[in-house]
MARVEXLUM-685152 format. One line per field, with one value per residue: residue number from 1; residue in one letter; x, y, z of N, C-alpha, C in turn. Coordinates in steps of 0.2 Angstrom, whole numbers, plus 5000, padded with zeros to 4 digits. Layout:
BEGIN
rolo [NUM|...]
bami [a|...]
n.xx [X|...]
n.yy [Y|...]
n.zz [Z|...]
ca.xx [X|...]
ca.yy [Y|...]
ca.zz [Z|...]
c.xx [X|...]
c.yy [Y|...]
c.zz [Z|...]
END
This chain:
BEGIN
rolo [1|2|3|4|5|6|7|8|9|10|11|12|13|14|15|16|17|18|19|20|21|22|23|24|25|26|27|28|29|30|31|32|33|34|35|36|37|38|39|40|41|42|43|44|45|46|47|48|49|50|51|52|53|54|55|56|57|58|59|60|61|62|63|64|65|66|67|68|69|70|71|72|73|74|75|76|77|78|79|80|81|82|83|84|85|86|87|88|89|90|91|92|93|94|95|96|97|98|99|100|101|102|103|104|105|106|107|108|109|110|111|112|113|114|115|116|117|118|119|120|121|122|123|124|125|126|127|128|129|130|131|132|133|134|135|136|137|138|139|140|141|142|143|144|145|146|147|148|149|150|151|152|153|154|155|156|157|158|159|160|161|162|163|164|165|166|167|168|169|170|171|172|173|174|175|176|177|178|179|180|181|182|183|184|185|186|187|188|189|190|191|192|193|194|195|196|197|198|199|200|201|202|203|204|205|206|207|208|209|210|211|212|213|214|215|216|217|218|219|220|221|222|223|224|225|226|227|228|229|230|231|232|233|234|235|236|237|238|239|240|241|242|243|244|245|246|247|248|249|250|251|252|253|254|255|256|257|258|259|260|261|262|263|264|265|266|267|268|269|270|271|272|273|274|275|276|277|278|279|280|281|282|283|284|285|286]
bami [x|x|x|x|x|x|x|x|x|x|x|x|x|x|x|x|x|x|x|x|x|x|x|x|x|x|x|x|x|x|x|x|x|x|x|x|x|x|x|x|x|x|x|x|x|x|x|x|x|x|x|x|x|x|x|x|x|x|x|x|x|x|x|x|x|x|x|x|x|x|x|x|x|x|x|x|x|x|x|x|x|x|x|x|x|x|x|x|x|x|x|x|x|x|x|x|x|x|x|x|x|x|x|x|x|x|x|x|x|x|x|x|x|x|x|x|x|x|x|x|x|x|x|x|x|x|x|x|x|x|x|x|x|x|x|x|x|x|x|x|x|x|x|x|x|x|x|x|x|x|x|x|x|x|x|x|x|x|x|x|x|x|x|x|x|x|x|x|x|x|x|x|x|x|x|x|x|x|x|x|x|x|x|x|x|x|x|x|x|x|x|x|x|x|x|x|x|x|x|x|x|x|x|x|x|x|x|x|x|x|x|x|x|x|x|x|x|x|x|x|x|x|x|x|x|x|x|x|x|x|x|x|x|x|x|x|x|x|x|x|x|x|x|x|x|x|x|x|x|x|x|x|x|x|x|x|x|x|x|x|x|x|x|x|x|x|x|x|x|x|x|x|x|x|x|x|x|x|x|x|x|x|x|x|x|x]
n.xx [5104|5098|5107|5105|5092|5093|5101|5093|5081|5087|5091|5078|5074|5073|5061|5052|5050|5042|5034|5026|5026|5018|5007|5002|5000|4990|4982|4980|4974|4964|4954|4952|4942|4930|4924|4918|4913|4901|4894|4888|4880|4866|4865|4876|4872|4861|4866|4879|4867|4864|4875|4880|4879|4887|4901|4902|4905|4919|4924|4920|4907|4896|4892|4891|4893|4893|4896|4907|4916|4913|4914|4930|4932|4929|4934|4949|4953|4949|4955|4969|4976|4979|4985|5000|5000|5008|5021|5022|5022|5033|5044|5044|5045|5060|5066|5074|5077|5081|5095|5101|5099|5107|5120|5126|5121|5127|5137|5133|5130|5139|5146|5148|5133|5118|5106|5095|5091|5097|5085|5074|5078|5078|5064|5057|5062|5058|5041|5044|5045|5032|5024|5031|5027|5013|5010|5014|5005|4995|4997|4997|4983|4977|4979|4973|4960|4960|4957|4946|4931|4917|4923|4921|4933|4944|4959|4965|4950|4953|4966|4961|4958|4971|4978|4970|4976|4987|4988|4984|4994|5006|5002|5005|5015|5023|5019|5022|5037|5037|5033|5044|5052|5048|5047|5055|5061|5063|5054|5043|5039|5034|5023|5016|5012|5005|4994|4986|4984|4977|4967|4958|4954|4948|4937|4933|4926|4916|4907|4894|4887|4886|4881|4891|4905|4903|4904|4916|4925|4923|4936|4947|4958|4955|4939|4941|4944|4942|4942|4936|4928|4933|4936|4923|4927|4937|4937|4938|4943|4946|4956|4966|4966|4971|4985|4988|4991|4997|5013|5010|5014|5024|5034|5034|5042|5055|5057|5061|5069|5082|5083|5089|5098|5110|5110|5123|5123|5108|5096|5085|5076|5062|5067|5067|5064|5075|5072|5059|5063|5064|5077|5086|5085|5086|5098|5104|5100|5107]
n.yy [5009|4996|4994|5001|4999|4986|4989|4996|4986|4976|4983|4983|4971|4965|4972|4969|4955|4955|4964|4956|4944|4945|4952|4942|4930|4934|4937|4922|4918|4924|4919|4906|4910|4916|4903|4901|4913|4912|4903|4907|4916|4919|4925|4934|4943|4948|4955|4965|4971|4981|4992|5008|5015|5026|5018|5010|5012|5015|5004|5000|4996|4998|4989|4972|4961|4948|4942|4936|4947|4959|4954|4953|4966|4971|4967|4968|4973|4988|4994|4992|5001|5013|5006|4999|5012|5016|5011|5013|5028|5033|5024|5033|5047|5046|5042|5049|5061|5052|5049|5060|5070|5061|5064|5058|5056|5068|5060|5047|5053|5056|5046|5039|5039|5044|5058|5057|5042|5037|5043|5037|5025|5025|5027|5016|5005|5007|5006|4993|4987|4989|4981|4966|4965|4965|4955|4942|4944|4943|4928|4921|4924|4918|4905|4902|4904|4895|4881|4883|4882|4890|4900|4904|4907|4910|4913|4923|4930|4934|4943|4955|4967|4966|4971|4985|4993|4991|5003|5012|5013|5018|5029|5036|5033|5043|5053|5055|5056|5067|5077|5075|5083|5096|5099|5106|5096|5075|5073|5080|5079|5066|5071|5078|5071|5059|5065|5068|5056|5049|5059|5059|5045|5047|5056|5049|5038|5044|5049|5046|5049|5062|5078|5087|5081|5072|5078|5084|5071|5068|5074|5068|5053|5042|5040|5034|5022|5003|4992|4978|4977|4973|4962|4959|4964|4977|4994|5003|5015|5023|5015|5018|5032|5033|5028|5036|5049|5047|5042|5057|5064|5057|5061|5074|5077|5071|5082|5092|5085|5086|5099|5101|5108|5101|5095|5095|5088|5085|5092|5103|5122|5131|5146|5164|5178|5190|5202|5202|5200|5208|5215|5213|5222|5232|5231|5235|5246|5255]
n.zz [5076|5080|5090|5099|5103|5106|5119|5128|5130|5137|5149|5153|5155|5167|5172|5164|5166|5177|5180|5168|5173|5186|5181|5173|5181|5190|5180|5175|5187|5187|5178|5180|5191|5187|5183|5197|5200|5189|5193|5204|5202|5203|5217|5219|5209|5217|5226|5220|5215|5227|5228|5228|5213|5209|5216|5209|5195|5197|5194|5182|5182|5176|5167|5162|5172|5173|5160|5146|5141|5152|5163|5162|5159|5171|5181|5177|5164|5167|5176|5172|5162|5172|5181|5172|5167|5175|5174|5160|5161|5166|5160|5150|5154|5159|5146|5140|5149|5161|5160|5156|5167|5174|5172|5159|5146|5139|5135|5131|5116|5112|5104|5089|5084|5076|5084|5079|5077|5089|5098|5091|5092|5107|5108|5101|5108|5122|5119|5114|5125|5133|5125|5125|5138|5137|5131|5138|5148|5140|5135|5149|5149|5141|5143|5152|5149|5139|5150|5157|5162|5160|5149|5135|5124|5110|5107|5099|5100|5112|5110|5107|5117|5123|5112|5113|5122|5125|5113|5121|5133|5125|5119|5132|5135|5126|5129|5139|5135|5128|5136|5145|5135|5137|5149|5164|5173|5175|5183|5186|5173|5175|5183|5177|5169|5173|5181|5172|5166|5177|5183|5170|5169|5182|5177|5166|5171|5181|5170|5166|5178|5176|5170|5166|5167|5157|5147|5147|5145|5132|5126|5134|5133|5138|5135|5125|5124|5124|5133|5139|5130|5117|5114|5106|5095|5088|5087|5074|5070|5083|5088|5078|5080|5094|5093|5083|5089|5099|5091|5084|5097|5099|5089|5088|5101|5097|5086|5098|5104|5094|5094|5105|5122|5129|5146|5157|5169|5181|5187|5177|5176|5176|5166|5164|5154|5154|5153|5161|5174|5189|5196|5187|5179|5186|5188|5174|5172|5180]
ca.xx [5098|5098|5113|5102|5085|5095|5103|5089|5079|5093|5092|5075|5074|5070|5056|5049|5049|5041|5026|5023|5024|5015|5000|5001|4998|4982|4976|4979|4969|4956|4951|4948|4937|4927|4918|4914|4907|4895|4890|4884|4878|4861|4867|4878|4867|4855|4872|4880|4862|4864|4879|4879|4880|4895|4904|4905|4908|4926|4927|4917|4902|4890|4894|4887|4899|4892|4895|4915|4918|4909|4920|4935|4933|4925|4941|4956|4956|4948|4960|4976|4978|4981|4992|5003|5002|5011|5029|5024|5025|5039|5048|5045|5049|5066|5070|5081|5080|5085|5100|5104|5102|5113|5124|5129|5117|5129|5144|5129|5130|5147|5147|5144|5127|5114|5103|5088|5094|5096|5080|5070|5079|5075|5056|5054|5062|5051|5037|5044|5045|5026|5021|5032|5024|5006|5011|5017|5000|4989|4999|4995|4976|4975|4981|4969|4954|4959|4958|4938|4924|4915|4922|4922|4934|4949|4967|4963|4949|4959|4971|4959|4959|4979|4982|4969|4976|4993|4990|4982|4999|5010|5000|5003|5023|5023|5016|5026|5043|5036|5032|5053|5059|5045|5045|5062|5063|5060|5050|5040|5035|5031|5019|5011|5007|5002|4990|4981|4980|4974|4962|4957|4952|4941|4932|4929|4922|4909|4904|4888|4883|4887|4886|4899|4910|4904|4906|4926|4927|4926|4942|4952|4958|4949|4934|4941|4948|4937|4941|4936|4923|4936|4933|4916|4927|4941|4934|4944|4944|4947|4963|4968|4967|4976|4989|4991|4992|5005|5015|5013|5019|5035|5037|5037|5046|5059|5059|5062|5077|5085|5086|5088|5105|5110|5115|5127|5117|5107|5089|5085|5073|5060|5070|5063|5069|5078|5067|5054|5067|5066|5083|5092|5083|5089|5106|5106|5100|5113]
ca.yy [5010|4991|4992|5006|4996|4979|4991|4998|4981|4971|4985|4985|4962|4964|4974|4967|4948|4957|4965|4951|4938|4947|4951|4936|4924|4939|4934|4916|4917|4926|4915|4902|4912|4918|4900|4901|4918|4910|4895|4910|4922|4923|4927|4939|4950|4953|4958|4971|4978|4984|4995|5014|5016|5030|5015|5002|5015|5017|4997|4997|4992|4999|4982|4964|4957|4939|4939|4936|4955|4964|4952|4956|4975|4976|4963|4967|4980|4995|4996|4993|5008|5017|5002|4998|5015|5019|5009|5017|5036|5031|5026|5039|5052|5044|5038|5053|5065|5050|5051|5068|5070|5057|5066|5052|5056|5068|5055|5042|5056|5057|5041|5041|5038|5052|5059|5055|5037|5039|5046|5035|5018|5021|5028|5009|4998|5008|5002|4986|4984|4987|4976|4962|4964|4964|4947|4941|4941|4938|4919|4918|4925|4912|4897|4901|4905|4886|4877|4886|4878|4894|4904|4901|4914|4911|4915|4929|4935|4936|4946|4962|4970|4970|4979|4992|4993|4994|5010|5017|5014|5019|5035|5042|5035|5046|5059|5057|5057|5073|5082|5077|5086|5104|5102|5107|5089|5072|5071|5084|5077|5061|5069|5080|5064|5056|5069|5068|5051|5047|5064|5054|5039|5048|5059|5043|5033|5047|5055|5042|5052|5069|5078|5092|5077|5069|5083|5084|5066|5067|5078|5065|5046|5036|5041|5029|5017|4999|4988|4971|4975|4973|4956|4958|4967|4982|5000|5006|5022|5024|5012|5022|5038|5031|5026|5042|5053|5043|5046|5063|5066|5055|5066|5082|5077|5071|5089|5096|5085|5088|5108|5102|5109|5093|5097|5089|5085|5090|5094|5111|5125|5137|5152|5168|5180|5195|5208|5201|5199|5216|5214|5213|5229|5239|5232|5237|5254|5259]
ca.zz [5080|5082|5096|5105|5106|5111|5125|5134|5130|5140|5155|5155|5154|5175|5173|5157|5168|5184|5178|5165|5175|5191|5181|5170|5186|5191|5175|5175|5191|5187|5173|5185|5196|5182|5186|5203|5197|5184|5196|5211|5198|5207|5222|5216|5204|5220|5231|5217|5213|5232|5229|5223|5204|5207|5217|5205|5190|5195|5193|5174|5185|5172|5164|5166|5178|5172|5151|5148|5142|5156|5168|5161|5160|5176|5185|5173|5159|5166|5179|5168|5161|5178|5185|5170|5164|5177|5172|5154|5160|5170|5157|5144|5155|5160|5141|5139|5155|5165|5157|5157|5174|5180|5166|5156|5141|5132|5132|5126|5112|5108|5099|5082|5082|5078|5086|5077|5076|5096|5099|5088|5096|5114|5110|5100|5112|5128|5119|5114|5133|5136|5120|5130|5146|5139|5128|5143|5152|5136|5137|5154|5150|5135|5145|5158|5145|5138|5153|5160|5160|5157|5144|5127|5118|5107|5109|5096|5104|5119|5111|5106|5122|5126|5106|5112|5129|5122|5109|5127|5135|5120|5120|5137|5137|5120|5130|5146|5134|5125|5140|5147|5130|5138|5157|5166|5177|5174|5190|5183|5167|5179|5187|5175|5165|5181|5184|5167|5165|5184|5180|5164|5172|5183|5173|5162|5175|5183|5167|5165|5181|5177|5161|5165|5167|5150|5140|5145|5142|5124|5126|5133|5130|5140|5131|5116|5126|5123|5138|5140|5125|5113|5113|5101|5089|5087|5085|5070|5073|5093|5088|5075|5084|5101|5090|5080|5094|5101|5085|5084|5103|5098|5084|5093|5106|5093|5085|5101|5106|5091|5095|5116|5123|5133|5153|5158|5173|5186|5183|5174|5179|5171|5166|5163|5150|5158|5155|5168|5180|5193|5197|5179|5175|5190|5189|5167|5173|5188]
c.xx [5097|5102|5107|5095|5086|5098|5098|5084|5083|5092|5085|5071|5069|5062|5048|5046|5044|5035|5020|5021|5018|5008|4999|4998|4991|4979|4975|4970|4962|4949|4946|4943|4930|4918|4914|4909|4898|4892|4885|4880|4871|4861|4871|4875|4862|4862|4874|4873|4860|4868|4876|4882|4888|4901|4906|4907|4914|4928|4923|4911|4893|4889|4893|4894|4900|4894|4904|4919|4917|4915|4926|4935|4932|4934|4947|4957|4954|4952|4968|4979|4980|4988|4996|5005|5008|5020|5029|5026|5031|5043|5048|5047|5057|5070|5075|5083|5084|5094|5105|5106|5104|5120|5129|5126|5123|5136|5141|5129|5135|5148|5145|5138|5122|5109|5093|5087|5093|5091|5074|5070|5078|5068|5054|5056|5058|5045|5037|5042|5038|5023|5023|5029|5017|5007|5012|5012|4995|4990|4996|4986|4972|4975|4976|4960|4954|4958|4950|4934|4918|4915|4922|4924|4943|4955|4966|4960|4950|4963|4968|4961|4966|4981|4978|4973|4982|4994|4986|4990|5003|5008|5002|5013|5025|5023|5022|5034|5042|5037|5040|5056|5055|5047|5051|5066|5061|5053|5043|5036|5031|5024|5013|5006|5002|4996|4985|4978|4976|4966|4956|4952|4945|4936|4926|4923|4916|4906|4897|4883|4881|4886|4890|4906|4910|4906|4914|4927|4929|4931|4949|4953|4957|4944|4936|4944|4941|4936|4943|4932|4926|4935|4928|4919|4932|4937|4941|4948|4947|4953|4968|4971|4971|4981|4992|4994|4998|5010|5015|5016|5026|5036|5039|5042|5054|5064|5064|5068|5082|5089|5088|5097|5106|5113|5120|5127|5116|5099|5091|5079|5069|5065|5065|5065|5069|5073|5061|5057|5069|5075|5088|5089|5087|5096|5108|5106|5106|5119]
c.yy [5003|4989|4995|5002|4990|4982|4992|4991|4976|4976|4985|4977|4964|4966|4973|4961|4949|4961|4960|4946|4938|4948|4946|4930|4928|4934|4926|4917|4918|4924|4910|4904|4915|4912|4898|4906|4914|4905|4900|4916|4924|4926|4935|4946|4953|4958|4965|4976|4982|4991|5002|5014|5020|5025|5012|5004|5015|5009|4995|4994|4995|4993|4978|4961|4950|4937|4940|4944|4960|4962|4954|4963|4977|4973|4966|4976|4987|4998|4997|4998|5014|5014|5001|5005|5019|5017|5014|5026|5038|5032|5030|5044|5050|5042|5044|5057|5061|5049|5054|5072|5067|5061|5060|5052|5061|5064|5051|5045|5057|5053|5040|5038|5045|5052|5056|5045|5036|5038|5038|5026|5017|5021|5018|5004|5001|5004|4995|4982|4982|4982|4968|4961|4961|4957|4944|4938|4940|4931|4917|4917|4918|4906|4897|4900|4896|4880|4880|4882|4883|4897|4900|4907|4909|4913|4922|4933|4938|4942|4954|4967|4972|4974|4985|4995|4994|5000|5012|5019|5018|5027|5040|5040|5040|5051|5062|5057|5065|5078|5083|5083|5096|5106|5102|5099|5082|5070|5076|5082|5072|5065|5073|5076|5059|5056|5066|5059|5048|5050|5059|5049|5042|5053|5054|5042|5038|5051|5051|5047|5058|5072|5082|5086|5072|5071|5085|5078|5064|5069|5072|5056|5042|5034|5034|5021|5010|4994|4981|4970|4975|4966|4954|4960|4975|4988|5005|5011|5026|5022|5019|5029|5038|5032|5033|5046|5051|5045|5052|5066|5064|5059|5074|5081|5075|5078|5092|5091|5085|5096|5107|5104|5104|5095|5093|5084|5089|5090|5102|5114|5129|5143|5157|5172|5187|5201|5206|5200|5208|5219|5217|5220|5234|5237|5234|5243|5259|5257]
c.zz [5083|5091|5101|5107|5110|5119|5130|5132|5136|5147|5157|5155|5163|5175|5169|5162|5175|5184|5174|5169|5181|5187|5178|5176|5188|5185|5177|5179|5190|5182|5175|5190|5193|5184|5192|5201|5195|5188|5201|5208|5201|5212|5223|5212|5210|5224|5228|5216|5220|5233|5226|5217|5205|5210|5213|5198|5188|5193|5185|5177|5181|5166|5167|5166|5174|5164|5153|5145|5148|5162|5167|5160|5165|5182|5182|5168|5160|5171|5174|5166|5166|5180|5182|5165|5169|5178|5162|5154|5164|5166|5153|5146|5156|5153|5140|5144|5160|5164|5157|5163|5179|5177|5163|5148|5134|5132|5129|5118|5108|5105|5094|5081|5081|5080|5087|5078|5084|5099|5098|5092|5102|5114|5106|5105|5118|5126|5118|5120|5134|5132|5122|5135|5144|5135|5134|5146|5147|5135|5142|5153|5146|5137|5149|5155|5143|5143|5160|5155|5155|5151|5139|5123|5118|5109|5106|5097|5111|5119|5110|5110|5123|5118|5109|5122|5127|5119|5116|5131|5129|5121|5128|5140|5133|5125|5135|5142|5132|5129|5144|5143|5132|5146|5160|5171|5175|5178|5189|5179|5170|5180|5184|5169|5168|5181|5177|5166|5172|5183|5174|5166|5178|5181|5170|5164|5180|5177|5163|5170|5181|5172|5162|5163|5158|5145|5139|5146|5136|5124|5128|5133|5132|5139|5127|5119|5129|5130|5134|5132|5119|5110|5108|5096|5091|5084|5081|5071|5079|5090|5085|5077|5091|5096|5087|5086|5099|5098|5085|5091|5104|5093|5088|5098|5103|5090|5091|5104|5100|5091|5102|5116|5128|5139|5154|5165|5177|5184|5182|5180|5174|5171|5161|5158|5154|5159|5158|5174|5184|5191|5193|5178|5179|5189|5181|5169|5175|5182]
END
């Protein structure tokens, strides 16, 4: 299991360096601007209280811009989840379909490794990948938090935010591998995890104004997703529940590649069972 984690860890080194370090330099920045923020803060609070409520929702703008949680959820983390999750269900769908539809996964198989051993090695090094990336920019965020005038927060409490920010990502690669081992293509699972998490994200953010939209918030994982306001403190149970959920989609998805019959490539297709097919009946009949 160790060979397979360092293998896909080693293919995925470019993409690890290229997200980390891209948002790591955002964050640094943002650190520093944080005091400009704080020095024009009058100026600014008459300016935002001009905007519409439903504009500034989709940015965490029910939140004080000017405290250091409100600014970092409204600047950083309540975007993340969209823009980073979109390398996380990228690779979960790819960790075994991309594979298979280059047809190279059942040779990957043929070597004495099992399946579950297989299986279990690329879903830890995927997210070892994201837990990289987001260490990556909480250095940058931490060098930049030590060197402001403004804040006063810790390395530690620094790091709140990117663990629940991470069991948010782990959950929706979990999902996007799950959905590879149900939906006929990978491009498919892509994009019906896409769909939910994008969905998600805007339910979240308009369900202050709407309650239809509140009431199917509680339903999905954005709902539990803390932000920047992690900072004050980890909500045990939110963690715990990302996380689990996570876990049970790698498990299933687990189950179901154990029973998968491997193509040898290509993408697959919904198939029908005969008896709904016109065709096969009349040509059984004649």
């Amino acid at each position: 299991m160790i060979t397979v984690i360092l293998q896909i860890l080693r293919r995925s080194r470019g993409a690890i360096l290229g997200w980390g370090l891209s948002l790591g330099l955002l964050g640094f920045y943002m650190m520093q601007f944080y005091d400009t923020l704080a020095e024009q803060q009058g100026i600014l609070e008459e300016l935002i209280s001009n905007y519409p409520p439903q504009l500034m929702a989709f940015f965490g703008g029910t939140e004080n811009l000017f405290s250091p949680q409100g600014f970092l959820s409204m600047e950083f983390f309540s975007i993340m989840p969209v823009i980073v999750g979109i390398y996380a269900i990228v690779t979960g769908s790819g960790l075994l379909l991309g594979d298979e539809e280059n047809g190279t996964l059942d040779l990957l198989l043929a070597h004495p490794v099992s399946r579950t051993k297989f299986y279990f090695g690329r879903a830890i090094a995927s997210a070892l990948s994201i837990a990289l990336i987001l260490i990556i920019v909480w250095i940058a965020f931490a060098g930049g938090v030590a060197i402001s005038e403004q804040l006063d927060l810790g390395a530690l409490e620094m790091l709140r935010p990117f663990i629940v920010l991470f069991a948010m990502l782990f959950l929706f690669q979990m999902l996007s591998l799950l959905l590879s081992m149900v939906l006929p293509s990978r491009s498919t699972a892509t994009m019906a995890a896409g769909l939910l998490l994008v969905g998600s994200y805007f339910v979240n953010s308009l369900s202050e104004f709407n309650q239809t939209f509140d009431k199917l918030a509680d339903y999905l994982p954005l709902r539990y997703y803390q932000s920047g306001y992690a900072i004050e403190g980890l909500n045990g149970e939110w963690l715990l529940g990302l996380f689990g959920f996570g876990l049970l989609f790698a498990l299933l998805g687990w189950i179901l590649f154990l029973r998968r019959d491997i193509r040898v490539s290509g993408e697959g297709s919904w198939r029908l069972p005969g008896w709904l097919i016109p065709w096969k009946r009349i040509r059984k009949d004649s």
